[in-house]
N, C-alpha and C positions, 0 to 999 in steps of 0.2 A: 504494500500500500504506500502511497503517498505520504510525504511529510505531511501535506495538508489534510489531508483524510486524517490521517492520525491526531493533528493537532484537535481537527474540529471533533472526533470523538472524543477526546479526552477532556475537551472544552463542555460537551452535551454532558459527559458522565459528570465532572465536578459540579456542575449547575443543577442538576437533577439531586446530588449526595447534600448535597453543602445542608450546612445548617438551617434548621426551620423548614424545609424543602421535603414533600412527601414521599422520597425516599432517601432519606436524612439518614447516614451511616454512622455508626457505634462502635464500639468495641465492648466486647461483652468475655465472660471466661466460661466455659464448658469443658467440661472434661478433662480440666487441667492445664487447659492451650484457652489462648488468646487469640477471638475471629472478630471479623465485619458482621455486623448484622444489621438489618434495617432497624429504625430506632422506634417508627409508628408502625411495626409487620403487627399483623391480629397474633395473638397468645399463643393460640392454637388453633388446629386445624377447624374445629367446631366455628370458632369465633370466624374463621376466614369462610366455612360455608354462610354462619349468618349473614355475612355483609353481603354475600349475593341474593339472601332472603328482598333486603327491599325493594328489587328489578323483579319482583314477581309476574307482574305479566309481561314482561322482556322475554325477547328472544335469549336463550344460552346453549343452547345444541344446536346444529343446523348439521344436519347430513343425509346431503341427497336429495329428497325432497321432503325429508322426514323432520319437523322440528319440536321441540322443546323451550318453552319459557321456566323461568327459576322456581314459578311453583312447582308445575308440571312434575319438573323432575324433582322437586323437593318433597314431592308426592311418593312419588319410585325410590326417592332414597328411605324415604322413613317405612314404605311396604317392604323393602329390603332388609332392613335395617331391623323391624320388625320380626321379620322370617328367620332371621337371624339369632335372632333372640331364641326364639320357639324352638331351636333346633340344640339350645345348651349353650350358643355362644356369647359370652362375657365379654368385659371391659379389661382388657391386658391378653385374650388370647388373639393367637394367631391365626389367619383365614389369609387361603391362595384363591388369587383370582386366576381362572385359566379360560378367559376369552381373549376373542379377536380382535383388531382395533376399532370396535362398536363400541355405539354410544351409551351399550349396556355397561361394558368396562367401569363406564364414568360412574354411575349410578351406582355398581358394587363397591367401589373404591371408596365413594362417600357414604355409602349403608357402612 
């Protein structure tokens, strides 16, 4: 790449990271080591599905000619989620997803 290309990216990344900036970077300690992390990221995974709860009737899946808005699937995630449940599984075990790149994938990932 160019000097300029390179410049202008590292110009977009500092301005996007910098302080007060909504992906404001941190330094935080995990595991004994010292990383970046975003300073505003949601908690946790849960917290990052809610924030897509408020686009409920938004478009969030499109494949094909097949779509999904945030309820929709927040529908499929909690019958999942749900079925899930019914079948013995908890909160700390471990569940393999073994589909295709479909938009089911999405919907068991977040069940």
């Amino acid at each position: 790449m160019s000097n300029q290309v390179m410049d202008n990216y590292r110009s977009a990344v500092a301005m996007v990271t910098a302080p007060d900036a909504f992906l404001e970077l941190t330094t935080i300690e995990h595991g004994g080591q010292t990383l970046k992390a975003y300073k505003h990221a949601p908690g946790s995974m849960r917290d990052l599905w809610m924030l897509g709860q408020g686009y409920a009737d938004q478009e969030y899946i499109v494949y094909g000619d097949e779509r999904w808005t945030f309820a929709e699937a927040g529908q499929l995630v909690a019958n999942f989620a749900t079925w899930l449940q019914s079948q013995g599984i908890g909160s700390g075990d471990r569940v393999a997803i073994a589909l295709r790149n479909y938009p089911e994938w999405i919907f068991a990932y977040w069940g």
